[in-house]
C-alpha positions as CSV (number, residue, x, y, z in Angstrom):
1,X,-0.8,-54.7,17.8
2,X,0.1,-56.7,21.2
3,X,-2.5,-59.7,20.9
4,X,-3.7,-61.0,24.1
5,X,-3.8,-65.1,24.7
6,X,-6.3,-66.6,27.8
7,X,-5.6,-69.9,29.4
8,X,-8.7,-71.2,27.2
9,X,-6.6,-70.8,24.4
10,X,-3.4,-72.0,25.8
11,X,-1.7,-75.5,24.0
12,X,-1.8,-78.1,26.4
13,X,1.3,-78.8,28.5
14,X,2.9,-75.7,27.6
15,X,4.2,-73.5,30.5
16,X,2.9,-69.9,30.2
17,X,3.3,-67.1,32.6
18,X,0.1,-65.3,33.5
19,X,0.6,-61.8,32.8
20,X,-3.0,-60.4,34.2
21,X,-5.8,-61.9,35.7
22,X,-9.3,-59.7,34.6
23,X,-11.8,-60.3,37.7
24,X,-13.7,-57.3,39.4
25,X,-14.6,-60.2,41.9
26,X,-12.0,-58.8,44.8
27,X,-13.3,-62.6,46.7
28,X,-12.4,-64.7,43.9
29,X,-9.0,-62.7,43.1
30,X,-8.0,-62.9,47.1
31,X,-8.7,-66.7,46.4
32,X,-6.8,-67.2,43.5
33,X,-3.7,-65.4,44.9
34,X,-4.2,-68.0,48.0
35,X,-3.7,-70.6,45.3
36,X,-0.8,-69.1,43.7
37,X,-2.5,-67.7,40.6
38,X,-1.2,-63.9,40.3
39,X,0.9,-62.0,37.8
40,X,4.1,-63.0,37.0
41,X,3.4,-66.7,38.0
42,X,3.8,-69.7,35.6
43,X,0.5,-71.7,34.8
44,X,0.5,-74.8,32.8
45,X,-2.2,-75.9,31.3
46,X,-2.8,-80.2,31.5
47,X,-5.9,-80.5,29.6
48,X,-9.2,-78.8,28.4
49,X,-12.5,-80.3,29.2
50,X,-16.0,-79.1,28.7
51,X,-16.9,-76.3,30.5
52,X,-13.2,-75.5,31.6
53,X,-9.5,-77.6,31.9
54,X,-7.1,-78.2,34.4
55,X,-4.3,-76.3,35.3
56,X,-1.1,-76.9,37.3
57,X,0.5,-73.9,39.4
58,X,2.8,-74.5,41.8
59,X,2.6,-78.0,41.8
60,X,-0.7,-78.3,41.9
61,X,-3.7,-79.5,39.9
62,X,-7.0,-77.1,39.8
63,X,-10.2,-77.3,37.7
64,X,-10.9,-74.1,36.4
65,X,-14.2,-73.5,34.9
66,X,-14.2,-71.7,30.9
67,X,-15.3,-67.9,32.3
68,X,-12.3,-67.9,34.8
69,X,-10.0,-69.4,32.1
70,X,-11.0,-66.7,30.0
71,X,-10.5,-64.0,32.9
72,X,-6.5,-65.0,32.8
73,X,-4.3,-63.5,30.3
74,X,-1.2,-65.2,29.7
C-alpha cells in the first residue's frame, strides 16, 4: 500500500515534490498554478503555524492555510 503524505505533514525545510494537488475549486487551482504550485514542482516547507505554514516554491514564500495544505499531496 502506496501511503499518501500532504504538505501538513511535511518535515520542515525538506524539499518535496508535489505529486497531486486535490481541489475541485478550478479558481483556486488556476491560482495556484499562477504561483507555481502544480504537479511535478518542488515545494519546501519553512515552517508550520497555526492554522497553516509557509511554503517556498520557486523562490518564493507563501502562507498557506491548513485545508489547502491538506489538498496537496506530495
Amino acid at each position: 500500500m502506496v501511503r499518501t503524505m500532504t504538505l501538513k505533514n511535511a518535515v520542515e525545510g525538506k524539499e518535496y515534490i508535489i505529486k497531486q494537488i486535490n481541489i475541485d475549486d478550478q479558481e483556486l487551482n488556476a491560482f495556484l498554478f499562477s504561483l507555481g504550485c502544480y504537479s511535478g514542482e518542488t515545494i519546501t516547507v519553512i515552517a508550520h503555524r497555526k492554522g497553516g505554514c509557509t511554503v517556498s516554491i520557486k523562490d518564493a514564500r507563501y502562507n498557506i492555510d491548513t485545508q489547502l495544505a491538506e489538498a496537496i499531496i506530495i
